[in-house]
N, C-alpha and C positions, 0 to 999 in steps of 0.2 A: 342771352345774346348768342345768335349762331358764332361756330368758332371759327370760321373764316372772317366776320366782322373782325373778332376777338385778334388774327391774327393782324390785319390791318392795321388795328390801333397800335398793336405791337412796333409796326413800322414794320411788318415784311409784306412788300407789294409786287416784286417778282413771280412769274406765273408757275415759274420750276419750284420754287420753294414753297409754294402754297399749296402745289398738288404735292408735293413732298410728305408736309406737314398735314394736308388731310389726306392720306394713305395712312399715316402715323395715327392719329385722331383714330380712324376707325378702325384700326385692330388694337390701341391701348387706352384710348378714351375714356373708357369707366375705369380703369384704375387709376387714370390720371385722376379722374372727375372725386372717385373714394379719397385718395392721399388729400386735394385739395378741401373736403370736406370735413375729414378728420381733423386736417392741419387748424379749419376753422372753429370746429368744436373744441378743442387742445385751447385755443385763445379765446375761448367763448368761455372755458371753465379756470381759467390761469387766474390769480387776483391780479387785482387792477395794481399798477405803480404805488398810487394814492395808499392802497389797504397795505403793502408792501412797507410801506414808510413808517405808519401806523404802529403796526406791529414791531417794528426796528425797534421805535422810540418808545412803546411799551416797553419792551425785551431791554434798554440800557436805563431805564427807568425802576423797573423791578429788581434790576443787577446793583443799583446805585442807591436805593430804598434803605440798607442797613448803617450808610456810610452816615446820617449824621449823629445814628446812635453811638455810630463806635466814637466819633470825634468828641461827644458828650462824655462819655466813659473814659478816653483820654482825658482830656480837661478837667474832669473833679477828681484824676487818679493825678496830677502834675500838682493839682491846686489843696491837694489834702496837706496835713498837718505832716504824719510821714515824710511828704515829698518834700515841704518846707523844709523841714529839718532837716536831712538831710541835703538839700543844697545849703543849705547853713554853714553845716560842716565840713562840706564842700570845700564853700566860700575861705573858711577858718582854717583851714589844713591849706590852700594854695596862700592864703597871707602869710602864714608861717613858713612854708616851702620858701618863699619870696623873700622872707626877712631872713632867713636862716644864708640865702644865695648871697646878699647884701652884706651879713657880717663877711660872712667869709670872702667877698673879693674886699673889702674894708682892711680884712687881714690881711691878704697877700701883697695889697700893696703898699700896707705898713711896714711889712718884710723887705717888701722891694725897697723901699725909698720913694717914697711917691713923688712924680716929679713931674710937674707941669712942664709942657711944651710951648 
Protein backbone atom coordinates (compact mmCIF):
# COMPACT_ATOMS: atom_id res chain seq x y z
CA UNK A 1 0.00 0.00 0.00
CA UNK A 2 1.44 3.42 -1.15
CA UNK A 3 1.91 5.54 2.06
CA UNK A 4 -0.02 8.37 1.23
CA UNK A 5 -3.07 5.72 0.88
CA UNK A 6 -1.69 4.50 4.32
CA UNK A 7 -1.92 8.17 5.52
CA UNK A 8 -5.61 8.62 4.37
CA UNK A 9 -6.84 5.66 6.13
CA UNK A 10 -5.16 7.13 8.92
CA UNK A 11 -7.66 10.08 8.79
CA UNK A 12 -5.15 12.83 7.81
CA UNK A 13 -6.63 14.48 4.63
CA UNK A 14 -5.26 17.94 4.85
CA UNK A 15 -2.91 18.78 1.88
CA UNK A 16 -0.10 20.69 4.56
CA UNK A 17 -0.01 17.52 6.57
CA UNK A 18 0.29 15.10 3.88
CA UNK A 19 3.16 16.76 2.24
CA UNK A 20 4.55 17.08 5.79
CA UNK A 21 4.43 13.59 6.30
CA UNK A 22 5.73 12.54 2.93
CA UNK A 23 8.89 14.79 3.26
CA UNK A 24 9.20 12.70 6.46
CA UNK A 25 8.40 9.31 4.60
CA UNK A 26 11.28 10.01 2.42
CA UNK A 27 14.19 10.87 4.40
CA UNK A 28 13.21 8.23 7.26
CA UNK A 29 10.95 5.70 5.59
CA UNK A 30 13.30 2.67 5.81
CA UNK A 31 13.94 3.00 9.22
CA UNK A 32 10.45 3.42 9.90
CA UNK A 33 9.75 0.49 7.39
CA UNK A 34 12.93 -1.77 9.47
CA UNK A 35 11.40 -0.83 13.21
CA UNK A 36 8.06 -1.88 11.86
CA UNK A 37 9.33 -5.08 10.36
CA UNK A 38 11.36 -6.21 13.34
CA UNK A 39 8.50 -5.17 15.62
CA UNK A 40 6.63 -7.89 13.50
CA UNK A 41 9.11 -10.59 13.59
CA UNK A 42 9.44 -9.77 17.72
CA UNK A 43 5.46 -11.13 17.43
CA UNK A 44 6.09 -13.51 14.76
CA UNK A 45 8.68 -15.26 17.27
CA UNK A 46 6.72 -14.29 20.84
CA UNK A 47 4.66 -17.58 22.17
CA UNK A 48 1.13 -17.43 21.62
CA UNK A 49 -1.12 -16.42 24.82
CA UNK A 50 -2.58 -20.19 24.54
CA UNK A 51 1.27 -21.67 24.87
CA UNK A 52 1.76 -19.05 27.67
CA UNK A 53 -1.04 -20.54 29.65
CA UNK A 54 0.11 -23.97 29.03
CA UNK A 55 3.27 -23.63 30.47
CA UNK A 56 1.87 -21.54 33.56
CA UNK A 57 -0.25 -24.56 34.37
CA UNK A 58 2.50 -27.10 33.62
CA UNK A 59 4.88 -24.83 36.03
CA UNK A 60 1.99 -24.88 39.10
CA UNK A 61 1.39 -28.55 38.26
CA UNK A 62 4.91 -29.71 38.68
CA UNK A 63 5.19 -27.14 41.81
CA UNK A 64 2.09 -29.09 43.30
CA UNK A 65 3.19 -32.76 42.12
CA UNK A 66 4.92 -33.60 45.63
CA UNK A 67 2.04 -32.18 47.86
CA UNK A 68 -0.11 -35.40 48.02
CA UNK A 69 2.85 -37.50 48.90
CA UNK A 70 3.69 -35.33 51.66
CA UNK A 71 -0.21 -35.37 52.84
CA UNK A 72 0.09 -39.22 52.66
CA UNK A 73 3.32 -39.16 54.90
CA UNK A 74 1.44 -36.73 57.23
CA UNK A 75 -1.46 -39.09 57.62
CA UNK A 76 0.17 -42.49 58.37
CA UNK A 77 2.72 -40.40 60.68
CA UNK A 78 -0.78 -38.82 62.81
CA UNK A 79 -2.41 -42.39 62.35
CA UNK A 80 0.53 -44.56 63.55
CA UNK A 81 0.61 -46.24 66.87
CA UNK A 82 3.19 -43.56 68.39
CA UNK A 83 0.86 -40.85 67.51
CA UNK A 84 -2.17 -42.77 69.02
CA UNK A 85 -0.57 -43.17 72.05
CA UNK A 86 0.52 -40.32 72.63
CA UNK A 87 -2.82 -38.39 72.16
CA UNK A 88 -3.75 -41.05 74.55
CA UNK A 89 -1.82 -39.62 77.00
CA UNK A 90 -2.70 -36.51 75.82
CA UNK A 91 -6.15 -37.12 76.43
CA UNK A 92 -5.25 -38.81 80.24
CA UNK A 93 -3.12 -36.00 81.50
CA UNK A 94 -5.85 -32.99 80.43
CA UNK A 95 -8.65 -35.52 82.30
CA UNK A 96 -6.46 -35.51 85.22
CA UNK A 97 -5.55 -31.61 84.87
CA UNK A 98 -9.49 -31.24 84.78
CA UNK A 99 -10.33 -33.40 87.68
CA UNK A 100 -7.51 -32.25 89.86
CA UNK A 101 -9.17 -28.25 88.77
CA UNK A 102 -12.53 -29.76 90.09
CA UNK A 103 -11.32 -31.05 93.43
CA UNK A 104 -9.72 -28.06 94.24
CA UNK A 105 -12.58 -25.33 93.57
CA UNK A 106 -14.72 -28.39 95.50
CA UNK A 107 -12.23 -27.38 98.18
CA UNK A 108 -12.30 -23.92 98.25
CA UNK A 109 -15.72 -23.55 98.39
CA UNK A 110 -16.01 -26.04 101.11
CA UNK A 111 -13.76 -23.48 103.00
CA UNK A 112 -15.95 -20.78 101.92
CA UNK A 113 -19.27 -21.92 102.99
CA UNK A 114 -20.70 -22.87 99.87
CA UNK A 115 -23.84 -21.00 99.45
CA UNK A 116 -26.31 -20.81 96.93
CA UNK A 117 -27.78 -17.63 95.61
Amino acid sequence: MPHTTAMRRLGIHGEAETRRLQRKWKVQGEAYLGAARERRQEMADAPSVFTQIVEAVTTVRDAWAPIPSVIAQLQSAFNGPDMRQKFEQLRASQKVRLFKQYASMLRVQRLNGFRRW
